[in-house]
N, C-alpha and C positions, 0 to 999 in steps of 0.2 A: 504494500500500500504506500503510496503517498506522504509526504513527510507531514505537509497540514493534517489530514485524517489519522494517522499516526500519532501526535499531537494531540490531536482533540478524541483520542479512543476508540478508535473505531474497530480495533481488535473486540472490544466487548459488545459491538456490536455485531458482529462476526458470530462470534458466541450468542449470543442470541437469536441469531435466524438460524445457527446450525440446531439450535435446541428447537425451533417452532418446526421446523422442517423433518427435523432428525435425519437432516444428511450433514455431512463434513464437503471440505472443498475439494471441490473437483469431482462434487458426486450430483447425483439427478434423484427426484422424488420417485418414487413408483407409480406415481401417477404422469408422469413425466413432465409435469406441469412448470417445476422451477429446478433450475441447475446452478449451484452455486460458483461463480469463480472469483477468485481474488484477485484483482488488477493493480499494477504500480500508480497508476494515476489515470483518472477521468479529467485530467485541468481545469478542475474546478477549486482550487484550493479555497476561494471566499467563503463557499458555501460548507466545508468539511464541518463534519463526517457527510460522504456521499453515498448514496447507493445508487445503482441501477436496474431497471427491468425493463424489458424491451428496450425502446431509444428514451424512456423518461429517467428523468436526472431526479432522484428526490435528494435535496439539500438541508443540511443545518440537524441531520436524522437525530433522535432520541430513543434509545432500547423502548420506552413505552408507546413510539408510534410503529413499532416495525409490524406490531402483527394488525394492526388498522389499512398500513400498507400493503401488505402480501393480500389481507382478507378481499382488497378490490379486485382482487384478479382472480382471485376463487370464484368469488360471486360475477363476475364477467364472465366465466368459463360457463356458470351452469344455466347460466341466462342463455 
Protein backbone atom coordinates (compact mmCIF):
# COMPACT_ATOMS: atom_id res chain seq x y z
CA UNK A 1 0.00 0.00 0.00
CA UNK A 2 0.70 3.58 -0.39
CA UNK A 3 2.64 5.44 2.01
CA UNK A 4 -0.60 8.08 2.84
CA UNK A 5 -2.94 4.89 3.58
CA UNK A 6 -0.02 3.30 5.39
CA UNK A 7 0.00 6.24 7.57
CA UNK A 8 -3.45 6.73 8.16
CA UNK A 9 -4.04 2.46 8.78
CA UNK A 10 -5.20 1.18 6.22
CA UNK A 11 -3.79 -2.29 7.17
CA UNK A 12 -6.71 -2.52 9.78
CA UNK A 13 -8.67 -1.84 7.30
CA UNK A 14 -7.52 -4.75 5.30
CA UNK A 15 -8.28 -6.72 8.22
CA UNK A 16 -11.58 -5.93 8.24
CA UNK A 17 -12.90 -6.60 4.91
CA UNK A 18 -10.80 -9.93 5.17
CA UNK A 19 -12.90 -10.65 8.32
CA UNK A 20 -16.41 -9.50 6.51
CA UNK A 21 -15.50 -11.58 3.41
CA UNK A 22 -13.53 -14.24 5.10
CA UNK A 23 -11.08 -14.29 2.23
CA UNK A 24 -7.32 -13.00 2.69
CA UNK A 25 -5.50 -11.33 -0.21
CA UNK A 26 -5.32 -12.50 -3.38
CA UNK A 27 -8.40 -14.68 -2.77
CA UNK A 28 -12.00 -14.49 -4.22
CA UNK A 29 -15.48 -15.13 -2.20
CA UNK A 30 -17.21 -18.34 -3.36
CA UNK A 31 -19.76 -16.44 -4.57
CA UNK A 32 -17.36 -14.84 -6.71
CA UNK A 33 -18.67 -11.75 -6.07
CA UNK A 34 -15.51 -9.73 -4.57
CA UNK A 35 -11.76 -10.56 -4.86
CA UNK A 36 -9.43 -8.89 -2.64
CA UNK A 37 -6.13 -7.24 -3.88
CA UNK A 38 -3.68 -5.11 -2.31
CA UNK A 39 -2.34 -2.40 -4.48
CA UNK A 40 0.80 0.01 -3.87
CA UNK A 41 -1.13 3.07 -4.67
CA UNK A 42 -4.43 4.36 -6.28
CA UNK A 43 -2.88 8.22 -6.34
CA UNK A 44 -5.02 9.31 -4.22
CA UNK A 45 -3.14 10.17 -1.36
CA UNK A 46 -5.70 13.30 -0.06
CA UNK A 47 -8.21 11.06 0.25
CA UNK A 48 -6.33 7.91 2.36
CA UNK A 49 -7.27 5.40 3.51
CA UNK A 50 -8.72 4.39 -0.08
CA UNK A 51 -10.41 1.41 -1.27
CA UNK A 52 -11.76 0.40 -4.58
CA UNK A 53 -14.49 -1.68 -6.22
CA UNK A 54 -15.14 -1.75 -9.74
CA UNK A 55 -13.77 1.86 -11.08
CA UNK A 56 -15.31 3.65 -7.62
CA UNK A 57 -12.74 5.23 -5.46
CA UNK A 58 -14.32 5.29 -1.95
CA UNK A 59 -12.11 7.85 0.04
CA UNK A 60 -11.20 9.02 3.73
CA UNK A 61 -12.71 4.93 4.55
CA UNK A 62 -13.41 4.07 8.39
CA UNK A 63 -13.49 0.18 9.57
CA UNK A 64 -17.20 1.02 10.48
CA UNK A 65 -18.34 2.10 6.95
CA UNK A 66 -16.78 -0.96 5.15
CA UNK A 67 -19.57 -3.29 5.54
CA UNK A 68 -22.30 -0.33 4.41
CA UNK A 69 -19.87 -0.26 1.43
CA UNK A 70 -19.56 -3.91 0.35
CA UNK A 71 -23.59 -4.28 1.51
CA UNK A 72 -24.23 -1.91 -1.83
CA UNK A 73 -23.09 -4.22 -4.01
CA UNK A 74 -24.77 -7.31 -2.47
CA UNK A 75 -28.00 -5.69 -2.78
CA UNK A 76 -27.04 -4.60 -6.47
CA UNK A 77 -26.24 -8.18 -7.37
CA UNK A 78 -29.69 -9.50 -6.07
CA UNK A 79 -31.78 -6.79 -7.59
Amino acid sequence: MGTACYLRDAASLIEEVEKILHIKEGQTTKDEMFHLDVVRCLGCCGLAPVMMIDEKVYGKVKKNEIVDILSKYVKEEEE
